[in-house]
C-alpha positions as CSV (number, residue, x, y, z in Angstrom):
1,X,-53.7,-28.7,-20.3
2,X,-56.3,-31.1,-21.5
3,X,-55.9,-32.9,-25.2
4,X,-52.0,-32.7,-24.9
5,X,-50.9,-36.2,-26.5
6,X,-50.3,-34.3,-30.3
7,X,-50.5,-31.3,-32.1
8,X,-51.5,-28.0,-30.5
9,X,-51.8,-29.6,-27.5
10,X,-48.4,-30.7,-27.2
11,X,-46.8,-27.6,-28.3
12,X,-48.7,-25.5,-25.8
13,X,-47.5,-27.6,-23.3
14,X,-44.2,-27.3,-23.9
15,X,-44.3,-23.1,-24.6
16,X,-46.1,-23.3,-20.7
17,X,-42.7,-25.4,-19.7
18,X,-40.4,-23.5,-21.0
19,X,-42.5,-20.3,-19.9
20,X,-41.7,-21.8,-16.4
21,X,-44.6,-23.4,-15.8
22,X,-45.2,-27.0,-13.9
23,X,-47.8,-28.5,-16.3
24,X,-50.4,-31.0,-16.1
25,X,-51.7,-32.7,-18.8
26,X,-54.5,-34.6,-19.7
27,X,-55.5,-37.4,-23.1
28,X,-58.3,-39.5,-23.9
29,X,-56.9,-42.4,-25.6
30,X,-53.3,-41.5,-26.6
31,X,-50.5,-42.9,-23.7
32,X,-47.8,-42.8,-25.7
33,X,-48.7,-39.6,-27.3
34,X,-48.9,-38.3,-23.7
35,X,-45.8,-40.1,-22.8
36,X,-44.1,-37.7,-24.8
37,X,-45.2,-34.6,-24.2
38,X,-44.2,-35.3,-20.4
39,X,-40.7,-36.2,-21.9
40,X,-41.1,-32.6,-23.5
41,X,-41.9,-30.8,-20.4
42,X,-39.3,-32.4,-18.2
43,X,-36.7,-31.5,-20.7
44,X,-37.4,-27.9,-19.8
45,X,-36.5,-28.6,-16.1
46,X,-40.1,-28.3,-15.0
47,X,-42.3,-31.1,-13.4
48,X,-45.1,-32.7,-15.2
49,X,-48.3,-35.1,-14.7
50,X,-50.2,-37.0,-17.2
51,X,-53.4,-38.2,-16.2
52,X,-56.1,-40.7,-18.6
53,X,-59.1,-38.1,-18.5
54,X,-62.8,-38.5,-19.6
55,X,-63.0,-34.2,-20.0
56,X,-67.1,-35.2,-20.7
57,X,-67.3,-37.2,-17.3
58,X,-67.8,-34.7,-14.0
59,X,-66.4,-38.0,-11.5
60,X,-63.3,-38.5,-14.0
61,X,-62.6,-34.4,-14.2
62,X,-62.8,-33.8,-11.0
63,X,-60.8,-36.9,-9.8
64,X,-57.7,-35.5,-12.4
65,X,-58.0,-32.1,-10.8
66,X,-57.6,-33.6,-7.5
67,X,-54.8,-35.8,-8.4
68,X,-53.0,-32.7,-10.4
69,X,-53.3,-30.6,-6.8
70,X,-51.9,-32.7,-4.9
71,X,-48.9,-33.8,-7.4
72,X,-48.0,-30.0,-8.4
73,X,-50.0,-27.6,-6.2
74,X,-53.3,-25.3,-7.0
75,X,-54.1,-25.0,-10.6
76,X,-53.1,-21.3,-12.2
77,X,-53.4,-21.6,-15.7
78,X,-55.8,-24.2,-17.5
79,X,-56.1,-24.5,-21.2
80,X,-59.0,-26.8,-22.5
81,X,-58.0,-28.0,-25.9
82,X,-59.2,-31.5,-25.6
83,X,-61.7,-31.8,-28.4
84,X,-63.1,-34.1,-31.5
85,X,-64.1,-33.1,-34.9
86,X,-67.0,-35.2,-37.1
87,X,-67.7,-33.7,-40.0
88,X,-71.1,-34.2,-42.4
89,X,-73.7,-32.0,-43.8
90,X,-76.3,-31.6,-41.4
91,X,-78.8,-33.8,-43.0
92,X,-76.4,-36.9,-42.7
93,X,-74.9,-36.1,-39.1
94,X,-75.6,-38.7,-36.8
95,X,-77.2,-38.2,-33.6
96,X,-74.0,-39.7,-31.9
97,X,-71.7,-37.8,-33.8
98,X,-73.3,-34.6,-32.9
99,X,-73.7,-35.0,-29.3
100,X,-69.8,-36.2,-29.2
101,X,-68.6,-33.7,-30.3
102,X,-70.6,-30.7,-28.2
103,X,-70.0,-33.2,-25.4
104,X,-65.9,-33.1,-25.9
105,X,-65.3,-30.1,-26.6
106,X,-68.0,-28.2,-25.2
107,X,-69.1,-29.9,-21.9
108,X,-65.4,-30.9,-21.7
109,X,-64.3,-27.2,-20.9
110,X,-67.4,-26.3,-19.1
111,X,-66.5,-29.1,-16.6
112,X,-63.1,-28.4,-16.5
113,X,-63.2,-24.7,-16.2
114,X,-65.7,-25.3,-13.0
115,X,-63.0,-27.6,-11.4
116,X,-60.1,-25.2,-12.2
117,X,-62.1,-22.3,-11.2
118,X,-62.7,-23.5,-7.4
119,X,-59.5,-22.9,-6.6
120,X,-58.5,-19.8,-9.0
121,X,-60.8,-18.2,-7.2
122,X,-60.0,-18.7,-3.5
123,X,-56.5,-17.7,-5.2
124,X,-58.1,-14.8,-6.7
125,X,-56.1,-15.0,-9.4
126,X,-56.0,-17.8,-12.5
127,X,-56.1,-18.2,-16.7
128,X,-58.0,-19.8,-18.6
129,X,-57.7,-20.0,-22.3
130,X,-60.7,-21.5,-24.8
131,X,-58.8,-23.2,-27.7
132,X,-62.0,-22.6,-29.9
133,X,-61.4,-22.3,-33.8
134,X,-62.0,-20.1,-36.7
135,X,-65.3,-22.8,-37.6
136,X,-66.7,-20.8,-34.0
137,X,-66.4,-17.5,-35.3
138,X,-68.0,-18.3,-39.4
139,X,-69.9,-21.1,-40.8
140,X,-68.2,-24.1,-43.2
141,X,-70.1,-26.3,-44.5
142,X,-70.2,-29.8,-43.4
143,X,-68.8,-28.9,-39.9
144,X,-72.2,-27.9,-38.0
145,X,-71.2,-30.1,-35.0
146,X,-68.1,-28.9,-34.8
147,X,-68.2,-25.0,-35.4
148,X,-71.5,-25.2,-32.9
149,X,-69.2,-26.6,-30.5
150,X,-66.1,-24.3,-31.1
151,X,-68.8,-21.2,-31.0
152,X,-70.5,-22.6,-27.7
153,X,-66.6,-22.3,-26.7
154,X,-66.6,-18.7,-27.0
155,X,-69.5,-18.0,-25.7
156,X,-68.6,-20.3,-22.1
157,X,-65.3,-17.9,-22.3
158,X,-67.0,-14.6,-22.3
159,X,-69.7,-15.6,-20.0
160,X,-66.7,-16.6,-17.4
161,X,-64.7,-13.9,-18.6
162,X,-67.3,-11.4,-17.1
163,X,-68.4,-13.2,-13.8
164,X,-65.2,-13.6,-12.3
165,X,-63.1,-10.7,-13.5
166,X,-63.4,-8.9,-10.1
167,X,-61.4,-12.4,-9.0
168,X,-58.6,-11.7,-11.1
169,X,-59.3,-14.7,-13.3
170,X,-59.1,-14.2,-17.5
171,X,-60.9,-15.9,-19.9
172,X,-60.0,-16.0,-22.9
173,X,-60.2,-18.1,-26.5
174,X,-57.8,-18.6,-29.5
175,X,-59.5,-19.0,-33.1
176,X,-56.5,-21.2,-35.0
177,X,-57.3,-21.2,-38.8
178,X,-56.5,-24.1,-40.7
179,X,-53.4,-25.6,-38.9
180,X,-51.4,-29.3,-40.0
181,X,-52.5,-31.5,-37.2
182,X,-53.5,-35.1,-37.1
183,X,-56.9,-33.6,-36.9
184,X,-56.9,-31.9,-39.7
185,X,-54.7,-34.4,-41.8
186,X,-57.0,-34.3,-45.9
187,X,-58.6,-31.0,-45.0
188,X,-55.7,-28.6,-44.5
189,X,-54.2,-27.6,-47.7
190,X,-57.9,-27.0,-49.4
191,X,-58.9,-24.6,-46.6
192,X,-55.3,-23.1,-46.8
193,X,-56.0,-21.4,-50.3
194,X,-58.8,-19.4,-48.1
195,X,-56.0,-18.3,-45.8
196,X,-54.7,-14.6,-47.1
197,X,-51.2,-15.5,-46.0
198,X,-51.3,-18.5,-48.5
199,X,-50.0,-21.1,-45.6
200,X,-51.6,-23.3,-42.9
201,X,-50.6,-22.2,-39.6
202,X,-48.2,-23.9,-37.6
203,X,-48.8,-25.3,-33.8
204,X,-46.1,-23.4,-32.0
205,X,-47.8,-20.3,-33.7
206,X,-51.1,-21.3,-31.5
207,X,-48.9,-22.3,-29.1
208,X,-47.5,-18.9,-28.5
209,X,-51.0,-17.0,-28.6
210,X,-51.9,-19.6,-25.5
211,X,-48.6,-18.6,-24.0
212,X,-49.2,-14.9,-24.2
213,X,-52.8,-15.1,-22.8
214,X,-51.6,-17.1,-20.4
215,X,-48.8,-14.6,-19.0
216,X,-48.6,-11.7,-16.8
217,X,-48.6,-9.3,-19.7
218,X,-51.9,-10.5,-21.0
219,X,-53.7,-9.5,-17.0
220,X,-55.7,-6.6,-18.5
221,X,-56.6,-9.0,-21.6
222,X,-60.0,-10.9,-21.1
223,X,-62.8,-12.3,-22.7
224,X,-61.2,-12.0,-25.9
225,X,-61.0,-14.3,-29.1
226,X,-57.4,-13.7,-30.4
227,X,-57.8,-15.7,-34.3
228,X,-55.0,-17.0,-34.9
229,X,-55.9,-17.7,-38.6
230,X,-53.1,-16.0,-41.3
231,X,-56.3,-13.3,-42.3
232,X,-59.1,-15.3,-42.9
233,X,-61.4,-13.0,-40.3
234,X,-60.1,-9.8,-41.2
């Protein structure tokens, strides 16, 4: 579980715990935010790692999945959530701000999908869930950075959705609409009007479309985006 010091991260790890799972998590930046999502996990009586983790950075990936491996065993389910928003009309995005944010949240899963895939595969078996966003699925203006990322998210998910099927492995990608995060902390509420249920989302709601993709009833589910969005792309 990468990006699991707050928010949906967090709560996702904890529906994987209590869904039985050992988890693994990864942050950028956040110890203490990490710190306590471990606390979360092992309160479910499952074991937990938490690993400092450059998701853009091949060497720093691959060391994590190594070190996850050999702490809790091969890697089943892997859910890249890890990501960074920088918003700005197109005109005024900076070069650095654009290529931070496809490089977190879109070379981020490609490289840690290829780690977590080695081994799903010799398994034959594994999950893998996109957490992309509804901003993938429909333009909003001042977010071209981000939805181009969220979008190239979906697309990696189908792409690996389709070549390694016959090995059992899903792929798949939740759309969350606007949900209260410290990410999305000044933009929620305004989106929220868009929303046809008239609410933002809520984390453990995301939480439990991860958890459900991530499960033996979702086997015949794959390369999928479930939204998870209150209407808005209906």
């Amino acid at each position: 579980m990468t990006g699991a010091s707050r928010g949906i991260g967090r709560a996702t790890a904890e529906r994987l715990a209590r869904d039985g799972h050992d988890v693994a998590i990864t942050y950028s930046s956040d110890a203490d935010g990490a710190a306590t999502t471990l606390k979360a996990i092992e309160s479910h009586g499952r074991r937990g790692i938490s690993l400092q983790t450059d998701v853009r950075d091949v060497a720093s990936v691959n060391s994590a999945f190594e070190q996850i491996e050999e702490a809790l065993g091969p890697i089943a389910v892997l859910v890249n959530n890890a990501g960074v928003r920088h918003d700005g009309l197109a005109l005024r995005l900076s070069d650095e701000d654009w290529s931070d944010t496809l490089d977190a949240n879109l070379t981020g899963a490609f490289n840690c999908s290829r780690a977590a895939l080695r081994g799903m595969v010799r398994a034959r078996w594994g999950r893998i869930v996109m957490v992309s966003s509804v901003a993938g699925m429909h333009g909003n203006p001042g977010q071209a950075a981000y939805g181009a990322s969220k979008a190239g998210m979906i697309g990696l998910a189908r792409t690996l959705a389709k070549e390694y099927a016959r090995k059992n492995v899903t792929v798949n990608a939740v759309a969350p609409g606007p949900v209260a995060t410290a990410m999305t902390e000044g933009l929620v509420d305004k989106i929220a009007e868009a929303v046809p249920l008239g609410r933002p989302g809520t984390v453990d709601e995301v939480a439990a479309a991860v958890g459900f993709l991530a499960s033996d009833d979702a086997a015949y589910v794959t390369g999928v985006v479930l939204p998870v969005d209150g209407g808005m792309t209906a």
